[in-house]
N, C-alpha and C positions, 0 to 999 in steps of 0.2 A: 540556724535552727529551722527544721523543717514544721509544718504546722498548718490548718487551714491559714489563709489568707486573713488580715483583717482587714474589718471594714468599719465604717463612722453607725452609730447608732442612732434608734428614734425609740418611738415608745407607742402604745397601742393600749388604753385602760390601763391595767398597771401594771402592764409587761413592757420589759426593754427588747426590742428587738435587732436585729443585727439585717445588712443591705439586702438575705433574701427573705427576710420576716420569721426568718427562727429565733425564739426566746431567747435570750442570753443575760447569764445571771452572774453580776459583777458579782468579783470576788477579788476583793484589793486588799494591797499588804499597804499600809503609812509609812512611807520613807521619809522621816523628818530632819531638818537640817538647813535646807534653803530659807527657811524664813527665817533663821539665826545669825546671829553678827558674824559668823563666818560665809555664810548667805553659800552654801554646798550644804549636799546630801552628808550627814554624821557619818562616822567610820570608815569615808575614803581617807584617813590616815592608818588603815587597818587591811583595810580591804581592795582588791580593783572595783570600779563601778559593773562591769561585767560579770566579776564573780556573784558581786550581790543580788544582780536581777538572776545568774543563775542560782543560786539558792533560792530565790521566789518563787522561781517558775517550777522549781523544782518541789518544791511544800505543798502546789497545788493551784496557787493565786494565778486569775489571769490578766490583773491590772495591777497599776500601782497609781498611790495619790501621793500628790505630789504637793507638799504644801511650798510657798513661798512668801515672802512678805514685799508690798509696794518698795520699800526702804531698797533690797535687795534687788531689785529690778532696773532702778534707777542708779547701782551703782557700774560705775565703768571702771572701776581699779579691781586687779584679780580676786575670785574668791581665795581663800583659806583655809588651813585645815587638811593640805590634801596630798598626803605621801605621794614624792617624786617619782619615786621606784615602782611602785603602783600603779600608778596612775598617771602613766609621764605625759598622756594627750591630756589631759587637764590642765597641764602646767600653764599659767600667766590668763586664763580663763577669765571671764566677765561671769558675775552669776547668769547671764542670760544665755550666754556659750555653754555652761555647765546645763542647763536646763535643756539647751537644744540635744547638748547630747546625754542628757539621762531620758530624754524622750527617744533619742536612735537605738541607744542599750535595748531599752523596752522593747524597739520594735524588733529589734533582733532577738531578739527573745520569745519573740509570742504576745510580748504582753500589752496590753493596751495604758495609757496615763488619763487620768485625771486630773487635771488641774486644781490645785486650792488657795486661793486667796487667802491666809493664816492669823496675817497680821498688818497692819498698815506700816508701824517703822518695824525691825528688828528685838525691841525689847519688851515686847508686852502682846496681848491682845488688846484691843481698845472692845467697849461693852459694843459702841456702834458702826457701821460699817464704811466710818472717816473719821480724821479728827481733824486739828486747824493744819496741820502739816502735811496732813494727805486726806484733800479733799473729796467730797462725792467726785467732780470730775476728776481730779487724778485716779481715784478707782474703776471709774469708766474706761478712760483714755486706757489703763494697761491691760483692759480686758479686751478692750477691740484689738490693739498692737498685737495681745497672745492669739486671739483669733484670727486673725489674717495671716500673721507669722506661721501657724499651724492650720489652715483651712486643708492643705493640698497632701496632709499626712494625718493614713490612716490609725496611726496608733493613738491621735488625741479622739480623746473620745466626749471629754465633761471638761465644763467648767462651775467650778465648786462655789459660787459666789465668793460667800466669805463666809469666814468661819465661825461659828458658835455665838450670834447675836445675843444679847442679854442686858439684863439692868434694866434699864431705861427703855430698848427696842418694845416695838408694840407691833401686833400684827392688824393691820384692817382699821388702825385706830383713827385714820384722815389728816392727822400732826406729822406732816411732812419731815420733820426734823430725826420722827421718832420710829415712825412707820417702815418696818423692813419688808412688809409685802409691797408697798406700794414704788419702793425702790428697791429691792429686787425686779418687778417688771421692769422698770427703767432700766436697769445694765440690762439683764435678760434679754431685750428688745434688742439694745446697742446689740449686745454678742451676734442674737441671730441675725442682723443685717449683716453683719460682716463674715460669718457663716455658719449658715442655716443648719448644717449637720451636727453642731456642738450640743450632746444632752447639755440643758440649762439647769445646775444643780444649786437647789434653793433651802437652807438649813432652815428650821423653825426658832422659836424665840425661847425665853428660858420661865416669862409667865402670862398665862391665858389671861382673856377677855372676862372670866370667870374668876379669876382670882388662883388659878392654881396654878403649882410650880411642879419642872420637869428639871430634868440638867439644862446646862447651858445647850442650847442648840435645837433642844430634843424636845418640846413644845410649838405642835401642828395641829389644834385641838379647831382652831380662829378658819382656819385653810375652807373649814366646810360653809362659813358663811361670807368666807373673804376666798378667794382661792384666785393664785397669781393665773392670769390671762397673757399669752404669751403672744407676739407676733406673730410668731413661727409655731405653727400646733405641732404636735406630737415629738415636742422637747422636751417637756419639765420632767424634770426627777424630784421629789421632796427627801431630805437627808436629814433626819434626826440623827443624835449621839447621843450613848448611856452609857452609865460606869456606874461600878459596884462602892459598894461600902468607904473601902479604901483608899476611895479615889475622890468621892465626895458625896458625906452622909447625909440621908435626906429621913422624914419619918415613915418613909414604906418599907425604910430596912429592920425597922425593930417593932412593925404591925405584928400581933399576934399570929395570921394568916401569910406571913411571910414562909418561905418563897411563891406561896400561890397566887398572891396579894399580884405577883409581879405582870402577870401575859394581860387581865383587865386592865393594867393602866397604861401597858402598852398599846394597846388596842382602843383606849380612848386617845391620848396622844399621837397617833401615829399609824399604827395597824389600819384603824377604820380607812385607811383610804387607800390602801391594798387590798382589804376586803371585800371592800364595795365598789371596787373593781374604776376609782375614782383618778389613781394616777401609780406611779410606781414609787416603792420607796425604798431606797439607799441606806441602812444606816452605816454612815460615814466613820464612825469613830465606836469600838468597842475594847476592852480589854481591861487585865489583869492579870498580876505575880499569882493567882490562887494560892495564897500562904495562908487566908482561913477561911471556916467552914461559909460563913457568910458570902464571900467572893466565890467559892467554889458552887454554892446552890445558884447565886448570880448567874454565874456562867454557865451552867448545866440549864437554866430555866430560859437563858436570853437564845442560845445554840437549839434548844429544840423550837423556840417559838420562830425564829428567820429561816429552821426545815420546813415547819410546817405551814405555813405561809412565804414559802420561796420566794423570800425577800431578800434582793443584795446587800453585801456589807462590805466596810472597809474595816480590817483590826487595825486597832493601834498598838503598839506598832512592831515594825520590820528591828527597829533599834532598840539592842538590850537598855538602854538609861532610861531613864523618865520613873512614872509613880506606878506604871504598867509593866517596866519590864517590859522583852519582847520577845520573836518570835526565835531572836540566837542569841547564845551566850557573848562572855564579854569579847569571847575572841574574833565574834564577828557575823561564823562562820558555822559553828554546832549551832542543830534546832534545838529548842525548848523540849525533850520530850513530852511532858506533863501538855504544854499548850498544844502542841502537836496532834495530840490522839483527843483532849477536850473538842480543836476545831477538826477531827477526822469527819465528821459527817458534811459540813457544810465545803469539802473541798472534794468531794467523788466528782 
């Protein structure tokens, strides 16, 4: 596929910029599946991995994130799940061979990968970013191996920390045990010694210093009096995640001022530090089936607020299953209309 060149990113205030310092505004589809007990991208029983990244590239997206879990990284017996006929260079694969080539797919494709740390074993999220089975250092130790593993290729571009801190996570609070800014620095650090070019992408917690609550991930409120200090400057990305109604009800959905209610608390949350021109933000995780009016004003109010504030976003996701639905049907392989012409502005 012919296409500019890619190159490794950095950032400038709260722009991402690409090797000659032109803006460049992630626009990522979620391929989920690696961080699952099959520890592969969903739907290569359906699909080739090439067809898939061309349907992405083809809807408009110019990355992809790529979740996967510790559990899966450390296994050495083939992944699962993955039609012969398909997909016959996959065959007898290690999740980490599966990984190295859903990063090649991408780069044949145009598209750049994100990295996401999703979950530490395969069955869950855990609320903090270890548990006794995979420790802080075991979360370190695979994010240095993926960076150095990918320093020398241009298509990785982020490493996602981990996914969607909550519960118990605190930002800026000093309780080491609890504290996800203060260890985020620490991987952060680790990543960029071992290379410097990886956006460091750091999700926020699920409730402020204040006492208020966001979704899991989508609370950056702490950032303005705690704000991660990186080794390596002009890496961080901050990555909230929101969902609508359907996905998990909060009380700003049934405010009388709803959907208006929604851009102010984005912009306390989040916004403010694209606004004020403090860092860039990602949001990592978006989406929904739009089967009611409530999710459809969600998504009609969240699409115009990341135009007008050209803000990256990752949709969730690429795979029709989950509570989101996605961007093709079950066959794999037809777009979503409806989602389709919803995300037409944020993919010109």
């Amino acid at each position: 596929m012919t296409g500019p060149p890619l190159t490794r990113l950095h950032t400038s205030g709260s722009r991402i910029l690409d090797a000659a310092g032109t803006p460049f505004r992630i626009r990522a589809a979620n391929w989920f599946g690696l961080e699952t007990a099959s520890c592969a991208p969903d739907g290569l029983w359906k699909i080739s991995l090439d067809g898939g990244m061309t349907t992405i590239a083809g809807l408009g997206f110019n990355t992809i994130r790529l979740p996967y879990s510790s559990q899966c990284l450390q296994q050495r017996t083939p992944a699962t799940g993955i039609d012969a006929t398909r997909n016959p260079d996959l065959q007898k694969k290690t999740p980490l061979q599966i990984m190295d080539a859903v990063v090649a797919s991408a780069r044949s494709h145009g598209l750049r990968v994100i990295l996401d740390r999703h979950r530490p074993d395969s069955a869950a999220q855990s609320e903090l970013w270890y548990t006794a089975a995979y420790p802080e250092s075991t979360w370190i130790a695979d994010w240095v191996m993926l960076a150095k593993r990918y320093r020398n290729d241009p298509a990785v571009v982020g490493a996602d920390l981990d996914n969607e801190p909550h519960g118990s996570a605190c930002w800026g609070c000093g309780v080491a045990a609890r504290d996800w800014a203060a260890a985020a620095k620490r991987a952060g650090d680790a990543v960029g010694a071992a290379d410097p070019h990886l956006l460091i992408i750091v999700e926020g917690i699920e409730k402020s210093a204040a006492g208020t609550y966001a979704q899991w991930g989508g609370e950056l409120q702490d950032v303005a009096a705690h704000p991660v200090v990186l080794g390596v400057a002009h890496q961080l990305v901050y990555s909230p995640h929101d969902f609508p109604s359907s996905v998990n009800m909060h009380p700003w959905f049934t405010a009388k001022n709803y959907p208006a209610n929604l851009p102010g608390m984005w912009d306390r949350n989040f916004g403010y530090l694209q606004k004020n021109n403090l860092a860039p933000v990602l949001l990592g995780e978006f989406g929904t089936k739009l089967e009611s009016t409530s999710d459809r004003q969600w998504m009609g109010a969240l699409v115009s607020y990341l135009d007008q504030n050209k803000m990256s976003f990752g949709y969730w996701a690429f795979n029709p299953e989950g509570n989101t639905g996605g961007l093709v049907e079950d066959d794999w392989s037809t777009p979503v209309g409806a989602k389709v012409t919803a995300l037409q502005s944020l993919l010109k």
